[in-house]
C-alpha positions, -999 to +999 in steps of 0.1 A: -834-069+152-800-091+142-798-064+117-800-036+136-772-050+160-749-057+127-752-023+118-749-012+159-715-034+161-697-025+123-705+010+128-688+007+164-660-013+153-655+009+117-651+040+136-636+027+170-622+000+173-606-006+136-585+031+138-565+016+170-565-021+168-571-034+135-535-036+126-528-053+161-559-084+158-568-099+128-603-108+145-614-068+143-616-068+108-627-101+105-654-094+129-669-069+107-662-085+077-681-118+093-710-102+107-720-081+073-712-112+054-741-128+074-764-098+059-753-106+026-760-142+024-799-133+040-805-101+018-792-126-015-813-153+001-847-127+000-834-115-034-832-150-051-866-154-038-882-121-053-865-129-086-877-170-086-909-153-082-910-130-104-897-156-129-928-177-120-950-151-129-957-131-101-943-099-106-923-088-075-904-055-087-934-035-088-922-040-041-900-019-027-886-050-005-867-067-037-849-031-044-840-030-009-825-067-003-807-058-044-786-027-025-782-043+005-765-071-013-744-044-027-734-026+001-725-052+020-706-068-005-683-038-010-679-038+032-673-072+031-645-073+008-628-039+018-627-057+055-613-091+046-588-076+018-573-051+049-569-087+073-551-100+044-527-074+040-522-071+073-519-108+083-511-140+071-533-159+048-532-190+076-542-166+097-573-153+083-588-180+067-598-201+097-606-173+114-631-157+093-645-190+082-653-199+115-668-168+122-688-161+088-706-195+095-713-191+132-728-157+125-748-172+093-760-199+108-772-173+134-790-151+113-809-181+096-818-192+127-829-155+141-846-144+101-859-180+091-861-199+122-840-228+110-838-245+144-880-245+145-884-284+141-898-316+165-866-334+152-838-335+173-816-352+151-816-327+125-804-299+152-775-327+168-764-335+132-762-298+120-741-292+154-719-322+143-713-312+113-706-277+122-679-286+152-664-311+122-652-287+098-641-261+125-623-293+137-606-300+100-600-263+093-582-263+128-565-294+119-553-277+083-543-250+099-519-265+123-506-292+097-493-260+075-473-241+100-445-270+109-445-277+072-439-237+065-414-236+090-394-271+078-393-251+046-381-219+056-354-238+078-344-257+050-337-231+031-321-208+053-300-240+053-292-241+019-289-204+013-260-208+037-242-233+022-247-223-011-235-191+008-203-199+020-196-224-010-197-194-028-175-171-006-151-200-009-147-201-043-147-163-045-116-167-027-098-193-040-104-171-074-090-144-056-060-164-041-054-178-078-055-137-095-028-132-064-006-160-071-008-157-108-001-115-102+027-124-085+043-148-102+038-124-133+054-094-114+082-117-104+088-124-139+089-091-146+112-082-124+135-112-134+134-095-170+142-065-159+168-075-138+184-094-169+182-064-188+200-046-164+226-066-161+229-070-201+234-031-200+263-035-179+280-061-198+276-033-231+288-009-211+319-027-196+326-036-236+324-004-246+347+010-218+374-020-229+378-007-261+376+029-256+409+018-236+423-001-253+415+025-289+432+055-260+458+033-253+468+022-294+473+061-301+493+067-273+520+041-284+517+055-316+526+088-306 
């Protein structure tokens, strides 16, 4: 019957619910992933048990049941990990973890105590422990998961901090480089123009020279003659 609704409620979700909301909730395919994961854990369990007999000495692969619970553990496997691996990519890892461990156990625990009647016992101190227990690591994985967010967010804070420091310490000395290639430029095309302004003015004192005593040779012939 449990299995029947498995199958009922992954074939709904595959074809239903996963095409519109799975990349909206991680819980759709965590749901699915959850739920056949329950399967798996009960068809390894009946496996095990067909092999351990087997392995005693009474030979149980001549039944069809230990072929059945061997591809069942395969197929639900192969679901299983298809389903998880598309809530990881989808969401984050502090997401999904809590999520689907809180959910793979509760439907576990359910399908032990549906399959193999775990709760069938005169001591109620065994069912009150197991309860405990159960509520104290959903309590601790809650507790984990909270305690990692601040500290992923101080992080990412911190270094947003530091990325903009070492941001703008580096757009400062980008332009104090820039301000020392301008002032340098400049005093080297001042220089140059200094130069060439002394050059010029040498050229002038030539050609003043040179105009003197082209006179003053004009003038000496003319008293001559």
């Amino acid at each position: 019957m449990y299995s029947l609704f498995v199958l009922g409620f992954s074939t709904f979700m595959i074809y239903r619910v996963v095409p519109k909301w799975g990349n909206k909730s991680p819980i759709v395919n965590i749901s699915i992933c959850s739920f056949v994961g329950s399967i798996t854990v009960m068809a390894s369990k009946g496996f095990g048990i067909a092999l351990k007999l087997t392995f005693a000495g009474s030979n149980q692969l001549t039944h069809p049941s230990t072929y059945v619970f061997a591809l069942l553990v395969g197929i639900c496997i192969v679901v299983q990990m298809n389903y998880f691996n598309k809530a990881l990519d989808m969401f984050s890892t502090n997401v999904v973890m809590p999520i689907y461990y809180v959910m793979f156990t509760t439907a576990t625990i359910t399908a032990s105590v549906i399959l193999f009647q775990g709760f069938n016992t005169t001591s109620t101190v065994n069912v009150v422990s197991l309860f405990c227990g159960f509520g104290t690591i959903f309590s601790g994985v809650l507790l984990l998961n909270n305690a990692q967010h601040p500290a992923s967010e101080s992080h990412g804070k911190s270094g947003s901090i530091t990325n903009g420091s070492g941001g703008h310490g580096f757009a400062d000395r980008r332009s104090s480089r820039e301000s020392t290639l301008l002032n340098a430029f400049d005093e080297e095309s001042l220089g140059l123009t200094q130069l060439r302004e002394e050059e010029e003015d040498e050229d002038d004192d030539l050609t003043e020279d040179e105009d003197r005593r082209v006179r003053m040779s004009n003038g000496g012939h003319s008293h001559h003659h």
